[in-house]
DONUVO-432333 format. One line per 2 residues: number of its first residue (from 1); their letters; for each residue x, y, z of C-alpha. Coordinates in Angstrom, 2 decimals, padded with zeros to 5 digits. Layout:
! residues N
NUM) a) X:Y:Z | ...;
This chain:
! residues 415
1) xx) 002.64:-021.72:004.19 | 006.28:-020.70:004.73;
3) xx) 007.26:-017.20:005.00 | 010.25:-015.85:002.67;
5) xx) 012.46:-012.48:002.76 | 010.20:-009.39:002.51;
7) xx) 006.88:-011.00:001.65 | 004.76:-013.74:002.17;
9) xx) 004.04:-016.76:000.05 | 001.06:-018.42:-001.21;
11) xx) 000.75:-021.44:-003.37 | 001.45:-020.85:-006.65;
13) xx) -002.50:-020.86:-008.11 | -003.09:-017.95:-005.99;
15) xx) -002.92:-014.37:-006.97 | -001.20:-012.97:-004.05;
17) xx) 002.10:-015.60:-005.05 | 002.57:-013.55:-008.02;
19) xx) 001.59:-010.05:-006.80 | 003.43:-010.49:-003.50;
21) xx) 006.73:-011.52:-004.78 | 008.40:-008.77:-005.85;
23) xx) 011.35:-008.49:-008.13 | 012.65:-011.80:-007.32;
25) xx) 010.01:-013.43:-009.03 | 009.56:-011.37:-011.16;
27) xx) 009.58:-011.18:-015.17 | 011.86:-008.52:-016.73;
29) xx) 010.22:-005.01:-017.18 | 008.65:-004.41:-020.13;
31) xx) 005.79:-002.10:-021.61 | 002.20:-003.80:-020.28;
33) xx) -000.23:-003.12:-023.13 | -003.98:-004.30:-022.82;
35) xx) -005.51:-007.80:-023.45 | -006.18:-008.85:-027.33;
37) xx) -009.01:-010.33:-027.22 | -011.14:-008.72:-024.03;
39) xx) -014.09:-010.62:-023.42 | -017.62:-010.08:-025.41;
41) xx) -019.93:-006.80:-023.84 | -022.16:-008.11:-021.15;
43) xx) -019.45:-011.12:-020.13 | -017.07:-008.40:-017.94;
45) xx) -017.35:-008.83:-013.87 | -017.39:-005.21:-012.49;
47) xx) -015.50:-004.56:-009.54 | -016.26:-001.95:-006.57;
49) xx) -014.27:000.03:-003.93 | -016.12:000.03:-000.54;
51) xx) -016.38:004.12:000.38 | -014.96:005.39:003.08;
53) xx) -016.19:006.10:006.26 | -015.08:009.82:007.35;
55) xx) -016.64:012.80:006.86 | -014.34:014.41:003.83;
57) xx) -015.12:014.44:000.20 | -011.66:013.00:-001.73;
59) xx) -009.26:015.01:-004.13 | -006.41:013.24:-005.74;
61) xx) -003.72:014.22:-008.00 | -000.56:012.16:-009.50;
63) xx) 002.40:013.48:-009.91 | 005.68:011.96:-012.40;
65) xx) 009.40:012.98:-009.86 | 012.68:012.10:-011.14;
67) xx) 015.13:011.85:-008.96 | 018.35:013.32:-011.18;
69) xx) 020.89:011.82:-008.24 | 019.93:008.03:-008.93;
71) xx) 020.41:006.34:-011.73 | 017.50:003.94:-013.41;
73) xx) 017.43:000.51:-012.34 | 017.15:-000.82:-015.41;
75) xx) 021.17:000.06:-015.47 | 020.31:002.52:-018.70;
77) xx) 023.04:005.60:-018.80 | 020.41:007.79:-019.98;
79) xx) 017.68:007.83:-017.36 | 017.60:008.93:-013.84;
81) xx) 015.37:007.43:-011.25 | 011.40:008.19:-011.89;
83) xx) 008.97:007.63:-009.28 | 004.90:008.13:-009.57;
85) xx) 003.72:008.70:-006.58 | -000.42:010.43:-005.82;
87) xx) -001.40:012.68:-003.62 | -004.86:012.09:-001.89;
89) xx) -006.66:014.90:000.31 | -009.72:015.91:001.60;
91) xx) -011.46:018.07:-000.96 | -014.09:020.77:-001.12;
93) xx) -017.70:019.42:-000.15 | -019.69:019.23:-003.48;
95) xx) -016.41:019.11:-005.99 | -017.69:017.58:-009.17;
97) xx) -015.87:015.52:-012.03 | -015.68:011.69:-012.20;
99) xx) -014.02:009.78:-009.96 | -010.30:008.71:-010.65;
101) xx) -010.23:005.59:-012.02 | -008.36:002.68:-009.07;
103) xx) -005.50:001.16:-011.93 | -004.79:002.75:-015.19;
105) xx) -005.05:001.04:-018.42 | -001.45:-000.66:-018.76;
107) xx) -001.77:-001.50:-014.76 | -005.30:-002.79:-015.16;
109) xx) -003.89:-005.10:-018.03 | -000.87:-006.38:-015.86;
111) xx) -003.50:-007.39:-013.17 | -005.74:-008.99:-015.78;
113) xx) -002.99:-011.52:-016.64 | -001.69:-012.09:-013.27;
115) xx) -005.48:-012.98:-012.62 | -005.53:-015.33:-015.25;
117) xx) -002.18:-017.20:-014.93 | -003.02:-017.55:-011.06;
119) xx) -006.81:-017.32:-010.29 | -007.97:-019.23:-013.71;
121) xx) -010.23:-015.99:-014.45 | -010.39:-015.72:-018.92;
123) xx) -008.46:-013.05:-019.96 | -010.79:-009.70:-020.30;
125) xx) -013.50:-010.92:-018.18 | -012.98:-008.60:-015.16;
127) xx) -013.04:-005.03:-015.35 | -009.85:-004.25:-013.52;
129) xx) -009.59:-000.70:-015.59 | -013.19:-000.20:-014.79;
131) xx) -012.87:000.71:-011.25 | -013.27:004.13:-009.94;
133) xx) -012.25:005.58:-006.86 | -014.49:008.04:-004.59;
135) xx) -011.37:010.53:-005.11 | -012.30:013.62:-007.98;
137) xx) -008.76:014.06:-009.94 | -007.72:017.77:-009.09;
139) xx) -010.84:018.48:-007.14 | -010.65:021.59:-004.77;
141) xx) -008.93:021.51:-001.65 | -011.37:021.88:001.42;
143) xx) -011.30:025.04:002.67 | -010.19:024.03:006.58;
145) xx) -007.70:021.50:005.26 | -005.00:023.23:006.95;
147) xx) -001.72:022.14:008.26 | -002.97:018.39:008.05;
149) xx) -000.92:015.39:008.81 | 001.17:013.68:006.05;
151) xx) 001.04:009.55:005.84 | 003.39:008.10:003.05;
153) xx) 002.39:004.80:001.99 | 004.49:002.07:000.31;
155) xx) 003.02:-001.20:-002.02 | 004.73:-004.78:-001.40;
157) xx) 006.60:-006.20:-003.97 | 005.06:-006.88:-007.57;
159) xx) 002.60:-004.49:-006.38 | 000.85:-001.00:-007.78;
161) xx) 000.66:001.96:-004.71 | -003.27:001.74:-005.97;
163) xx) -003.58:-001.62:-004.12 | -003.79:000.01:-001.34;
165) xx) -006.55:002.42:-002.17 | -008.81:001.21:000.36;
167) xx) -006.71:002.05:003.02 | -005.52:005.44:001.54;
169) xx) -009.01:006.59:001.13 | -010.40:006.12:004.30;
171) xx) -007.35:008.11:006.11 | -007.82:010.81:003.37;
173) xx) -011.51:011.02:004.53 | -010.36:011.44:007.78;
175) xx) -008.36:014.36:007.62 | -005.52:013.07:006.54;
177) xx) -002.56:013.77:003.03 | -001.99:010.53:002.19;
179) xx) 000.77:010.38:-000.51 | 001.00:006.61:-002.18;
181) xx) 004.79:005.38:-003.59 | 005.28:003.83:-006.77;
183) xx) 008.94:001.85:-006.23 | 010.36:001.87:-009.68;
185) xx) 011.21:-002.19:-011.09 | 009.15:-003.08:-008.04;
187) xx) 005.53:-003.04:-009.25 | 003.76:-002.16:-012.19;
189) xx) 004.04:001.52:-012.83 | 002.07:003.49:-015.46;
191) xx) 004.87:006.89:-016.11 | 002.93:009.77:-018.63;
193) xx) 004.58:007.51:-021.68 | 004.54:003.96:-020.64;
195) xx) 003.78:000.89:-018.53 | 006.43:-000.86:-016.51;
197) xx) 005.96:-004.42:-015.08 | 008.23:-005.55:-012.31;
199) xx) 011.91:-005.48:-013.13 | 014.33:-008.44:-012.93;
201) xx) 015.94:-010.47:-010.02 | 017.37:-007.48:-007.79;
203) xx) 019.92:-007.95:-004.62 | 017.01:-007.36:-002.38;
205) xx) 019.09:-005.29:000.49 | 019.91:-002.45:-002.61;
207) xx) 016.49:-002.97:-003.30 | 015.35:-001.97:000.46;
209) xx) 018.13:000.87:000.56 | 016.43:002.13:-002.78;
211) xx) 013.07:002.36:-001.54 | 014.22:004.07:001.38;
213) xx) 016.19:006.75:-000.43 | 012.60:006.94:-002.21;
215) xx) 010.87:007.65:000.42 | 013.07:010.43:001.63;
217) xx) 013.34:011.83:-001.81 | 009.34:012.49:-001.59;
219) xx) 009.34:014.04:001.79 | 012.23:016.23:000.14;
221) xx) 009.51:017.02:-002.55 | 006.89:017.46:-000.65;
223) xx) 008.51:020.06:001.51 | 008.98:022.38:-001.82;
225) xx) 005.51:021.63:-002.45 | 004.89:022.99:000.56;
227) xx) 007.48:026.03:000.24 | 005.15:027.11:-003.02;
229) xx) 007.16:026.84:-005.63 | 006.77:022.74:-006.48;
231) xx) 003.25:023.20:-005.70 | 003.11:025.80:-008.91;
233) xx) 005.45:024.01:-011.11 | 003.23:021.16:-010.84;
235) xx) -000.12:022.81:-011.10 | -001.60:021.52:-008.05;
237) xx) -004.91:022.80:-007.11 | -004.61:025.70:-004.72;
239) xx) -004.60:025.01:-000.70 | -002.77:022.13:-000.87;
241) xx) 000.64:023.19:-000.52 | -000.98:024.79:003.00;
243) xx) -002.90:021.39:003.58 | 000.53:019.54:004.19;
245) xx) 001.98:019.88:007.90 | 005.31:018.24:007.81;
247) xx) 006.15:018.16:011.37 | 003.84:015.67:011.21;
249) xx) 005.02:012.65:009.21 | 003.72:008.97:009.32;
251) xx) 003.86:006.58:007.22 | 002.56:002.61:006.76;
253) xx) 002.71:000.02:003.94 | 002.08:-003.77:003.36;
255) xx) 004.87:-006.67:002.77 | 008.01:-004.84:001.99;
257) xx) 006.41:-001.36:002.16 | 005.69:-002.37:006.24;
259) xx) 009.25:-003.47:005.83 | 010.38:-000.22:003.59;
261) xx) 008.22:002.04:006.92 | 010.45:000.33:008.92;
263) xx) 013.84:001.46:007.90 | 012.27:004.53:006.79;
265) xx) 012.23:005.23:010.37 | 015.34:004.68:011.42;
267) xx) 016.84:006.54:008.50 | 015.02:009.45:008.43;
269) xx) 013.88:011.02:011.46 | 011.35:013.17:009.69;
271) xx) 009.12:010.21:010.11 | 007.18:009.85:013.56;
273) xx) 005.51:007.04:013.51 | 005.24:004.00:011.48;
275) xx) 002.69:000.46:010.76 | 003.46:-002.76:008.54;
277) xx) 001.13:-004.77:007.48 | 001.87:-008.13:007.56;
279) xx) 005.44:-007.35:006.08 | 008.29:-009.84:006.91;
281) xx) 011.87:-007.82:008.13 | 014.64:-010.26:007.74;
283) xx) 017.85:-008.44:008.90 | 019.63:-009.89:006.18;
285) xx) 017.72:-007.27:004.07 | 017.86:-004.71:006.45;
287) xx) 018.54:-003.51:010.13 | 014.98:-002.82:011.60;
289) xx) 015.03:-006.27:013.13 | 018.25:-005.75:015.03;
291) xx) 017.47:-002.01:015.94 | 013.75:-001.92:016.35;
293) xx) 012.21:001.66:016.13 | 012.19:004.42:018.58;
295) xx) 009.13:006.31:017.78 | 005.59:004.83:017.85;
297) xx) 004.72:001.80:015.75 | 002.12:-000.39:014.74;
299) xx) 002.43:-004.15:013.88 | -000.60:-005.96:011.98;
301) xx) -000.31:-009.40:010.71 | -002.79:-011.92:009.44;
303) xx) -003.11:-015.88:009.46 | 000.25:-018.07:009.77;
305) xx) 003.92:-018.03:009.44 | 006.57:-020.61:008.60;
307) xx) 006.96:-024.50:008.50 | 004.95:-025.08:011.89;
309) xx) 002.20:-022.46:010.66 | 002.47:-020.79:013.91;
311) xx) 000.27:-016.94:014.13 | 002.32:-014.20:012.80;
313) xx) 002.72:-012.17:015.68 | 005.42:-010.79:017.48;
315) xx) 005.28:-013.71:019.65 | 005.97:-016.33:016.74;
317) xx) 007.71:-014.69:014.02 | 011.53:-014.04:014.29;
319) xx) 012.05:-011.05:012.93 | 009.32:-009.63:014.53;
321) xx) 009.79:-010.28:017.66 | 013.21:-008.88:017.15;
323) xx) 011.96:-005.88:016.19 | 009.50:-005.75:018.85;
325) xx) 012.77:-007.01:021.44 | 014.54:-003.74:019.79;
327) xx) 011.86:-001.27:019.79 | 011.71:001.09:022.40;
329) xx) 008.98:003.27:021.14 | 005.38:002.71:022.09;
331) xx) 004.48:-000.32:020.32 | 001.20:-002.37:019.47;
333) xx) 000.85:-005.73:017.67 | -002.63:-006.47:016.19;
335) xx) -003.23:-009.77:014.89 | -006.36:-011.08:012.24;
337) xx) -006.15:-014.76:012.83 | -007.90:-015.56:009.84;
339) xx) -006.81:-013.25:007.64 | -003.87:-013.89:004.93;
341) xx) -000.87:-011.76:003.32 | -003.11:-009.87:000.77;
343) xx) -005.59:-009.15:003.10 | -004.09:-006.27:004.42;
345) xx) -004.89:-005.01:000.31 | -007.54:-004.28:-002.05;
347) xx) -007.35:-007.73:-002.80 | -009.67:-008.53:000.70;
349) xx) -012.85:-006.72:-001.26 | -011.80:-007.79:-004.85;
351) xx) -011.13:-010.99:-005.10 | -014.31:-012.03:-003.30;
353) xx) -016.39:-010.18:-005.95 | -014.54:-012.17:-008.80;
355) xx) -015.26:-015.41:-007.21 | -018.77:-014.70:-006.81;
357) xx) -019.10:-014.33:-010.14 | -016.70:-016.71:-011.96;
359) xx) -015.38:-020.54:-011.42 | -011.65:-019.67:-009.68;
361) xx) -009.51:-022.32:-009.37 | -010.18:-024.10:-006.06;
363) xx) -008.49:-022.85:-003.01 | -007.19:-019.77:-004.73;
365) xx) -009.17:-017.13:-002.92 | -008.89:-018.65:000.63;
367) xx) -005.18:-019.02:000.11 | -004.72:-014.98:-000.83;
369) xx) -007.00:-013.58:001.81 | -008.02:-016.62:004.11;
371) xx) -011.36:-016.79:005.40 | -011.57:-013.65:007.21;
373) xx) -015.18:-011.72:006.10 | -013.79:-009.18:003.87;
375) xx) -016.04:-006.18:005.60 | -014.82:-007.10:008.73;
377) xx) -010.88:-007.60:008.18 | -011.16:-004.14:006.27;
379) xx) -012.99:-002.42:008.88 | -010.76:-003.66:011.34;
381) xx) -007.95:-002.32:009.15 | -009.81:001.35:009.25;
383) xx) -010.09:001.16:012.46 | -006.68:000.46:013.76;
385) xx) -004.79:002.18:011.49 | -006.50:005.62:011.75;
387) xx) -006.53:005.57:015.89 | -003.06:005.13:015.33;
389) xx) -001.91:007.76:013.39 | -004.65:009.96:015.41;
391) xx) -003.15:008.79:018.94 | 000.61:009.34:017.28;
393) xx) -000.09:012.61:014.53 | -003.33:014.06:016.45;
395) xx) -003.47:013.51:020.05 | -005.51:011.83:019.87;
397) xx) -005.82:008.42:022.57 | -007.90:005.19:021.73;
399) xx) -009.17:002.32:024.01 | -008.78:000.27:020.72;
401) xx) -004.81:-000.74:021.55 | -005.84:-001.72:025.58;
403) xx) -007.59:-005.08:024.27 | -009.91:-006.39:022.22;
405) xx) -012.87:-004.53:020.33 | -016.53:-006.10:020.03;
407) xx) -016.59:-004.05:017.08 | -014.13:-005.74:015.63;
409) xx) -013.92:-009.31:017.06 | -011.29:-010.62:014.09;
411) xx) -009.06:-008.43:015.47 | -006.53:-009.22:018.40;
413) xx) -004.17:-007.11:020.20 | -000.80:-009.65:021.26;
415) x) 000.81:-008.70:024.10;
């Protein structure tokens, strides 16, 4: 495997080499409408979403912002920037209503293709717009969710913010607001009147200097949210304009979201601490390799790097170990040997299912996610990620980041 600007590669049968790539591989955007000919009743694979560990029923709301300073980057006159972004909280106990479904329809048809071009799966035969979440849309905030830390997360390229559900969830169960990015021509992105695929070839620095100005447009909304008056213009359910605490910012993200928490940081100092998962950070694209990070932040990687294959740590990778050379902010670097780039996703408990129940092409799964067991990378994932953001948001210390866990023996801190 080689490792390219922003993301890593896979061969091209597997999943992840699509999903992963971002606009520069890319096709143009267009409207994503669902699969002709689904398959027959009784042939669909059903996927699930592992539920999260922590003790809080789930809430979730999305919400459409337009930023009216940026233009579209489609180039159109006409249209400013739009962003979807979701909100996920901890919610009453006993809130009813159906859970939120994990990709909406045009989404859940853009990952149906993708997973037959690249996986070999028939077109219709798994339920990606089945899925549910354990989140109830617009359920009740919980009544102590008070002045609760904020985590932003951003998708790699080619990627939907939902990817990363099973992540978001288990910090929302935790006590946590997470609030997911949607990076317009970036991803697929289902806005109240249409679908967007990824856009077309993009000068990838703009591209990083656009997600960042994202990200810092959303904190800007979040703090009217939390002032009252955003929070009634967008009919959120009561308590959660009170359930944000913005003096307590972090914020994580896989490929070139770990890369777009990166620069975050050192453009914004509203952040305060910061993870990537398994995101490359090549300083032509940006300047968190030469500058590193001052406030706390997390490094998690998976499987190898470049021409000689060698472990992508700090201790291997370029880039990283600039950043970690740079960085003068507590720092921890936690390595799944056997893991791959779309591990650190919802890939690592999905694909698995579809390959138990369908003939994939060969070598397409292991290539995506490795070998790593699936429960075991993602509780590892859980793990790390919410001592983190507890030690850095809460106060909270953990042995986890002194060495390694017999809980979680795929796991490895690199000193």
């Amino acid at each position: 495997m080689t490792r390219t600007p922003l993301r890593r590669t896979a061969t091209a049968i597997a999943l992840g080499a699509l999903l992963s790539a971002g606009p520069a591989c890319a096709s143009p955007a267009h409207e994503v409408t669902p699969a002709a000919n689904p398959a027959p009743a009784g042939h669909v694979v059903p996927l699930t979403l592992p539920a999260p560990t922590g003790p809080h029923q789930l809430g979730t709301r999305e919400l459409h912002l337009v930023d009216q300073t940026r233009p579209d980057p489609s180039g159109s006159a006409d249209r400013r920037r739009e962003l979807m972004v979701s909100l996920w909280y901890p919610a009453a106990p006993g809130a009813g209503g159906a859970a939120a479904p994990h990709l909406r329809p045009g989404v859940a048809a853009f990952y149906d293709e993708l997973a037959a071009r690249s996986l070999g799966s028939p077109r219709g035969t798994v339920d990606f717009a089945g899925t549910r979440t354990h989140a109830v849309t617009d359920a009740p905030v919980a009544a102590d969710a008070l002045g609760l830390p904020v985590l932003l997360y951003s998708p790699g390229g080619g990627q939907s913010r939902a990817m990363g559900t099973t992540l978001v969830e288990e910090l929302a169960s935790r006590g946590y607001v997470v609030v997911t990015i949607d990076h317009p021509a970036s991803g697929p992105i289902a806005f109240p009147d249409r679908t967007e695929a990824p856009g077309p070839p993009a000068d990838r620095a703009q591209m990083m200097r656009d997600r960042v100005r994202d990200v810092g447009f959303v904190i800007d909304h979040l703090a009217g949210i939390r002032a009252g008056t955003d929070a009634q213009r967008h009919g959120l359910p009561a308590g959660l304009a009170t359930a944000l605490d913005l003096s307590r910012i972090g914020m994580f993200g896989h490929s070139a979201g770990g890369f777009t928490a990166a620069e975050a940081m050192i453009a914004d100092d509203r952040i305060d601490a910061g993870a990537n998962l398994d995101g490359s950070m090549d300083p032509v694209y940006g300047e968190a390799a030469r500058r590193g990070s001052s406030r706390p932040f997390l490094l998690m990687g998976g499987g190898t790097s470049g021409d000689d294959a060698r472990p992508h740590n700090h201790l291997h990778s370029p880039d990283w170990a600039a950043f970690w050379q740079h960085s003068t902010g507590w720092k921890r670097d936690v390595h799944l040997p056997d893991a791959e780039h779309m591990s650190f996703t919802d890939q690592q408990v999905l694909l698995p299912q579809i390959d138990a129940a369908l003939p994939l092409l060969d070598g397409a799964v292991a290539t995506t996610i490795g070998t790593v067991d699936p429960e075991r990378s993602l509780a590892a994932q859980r793990a790390y990620l919410t001592a983190f953001f507890d030690q850095h948001l809460e106060g909270r210390a953990s042995a986890l980041f002194d060495g390694g866990s017999p809980e979680h023996p795929n796991a490895q801190v690199v000193r």
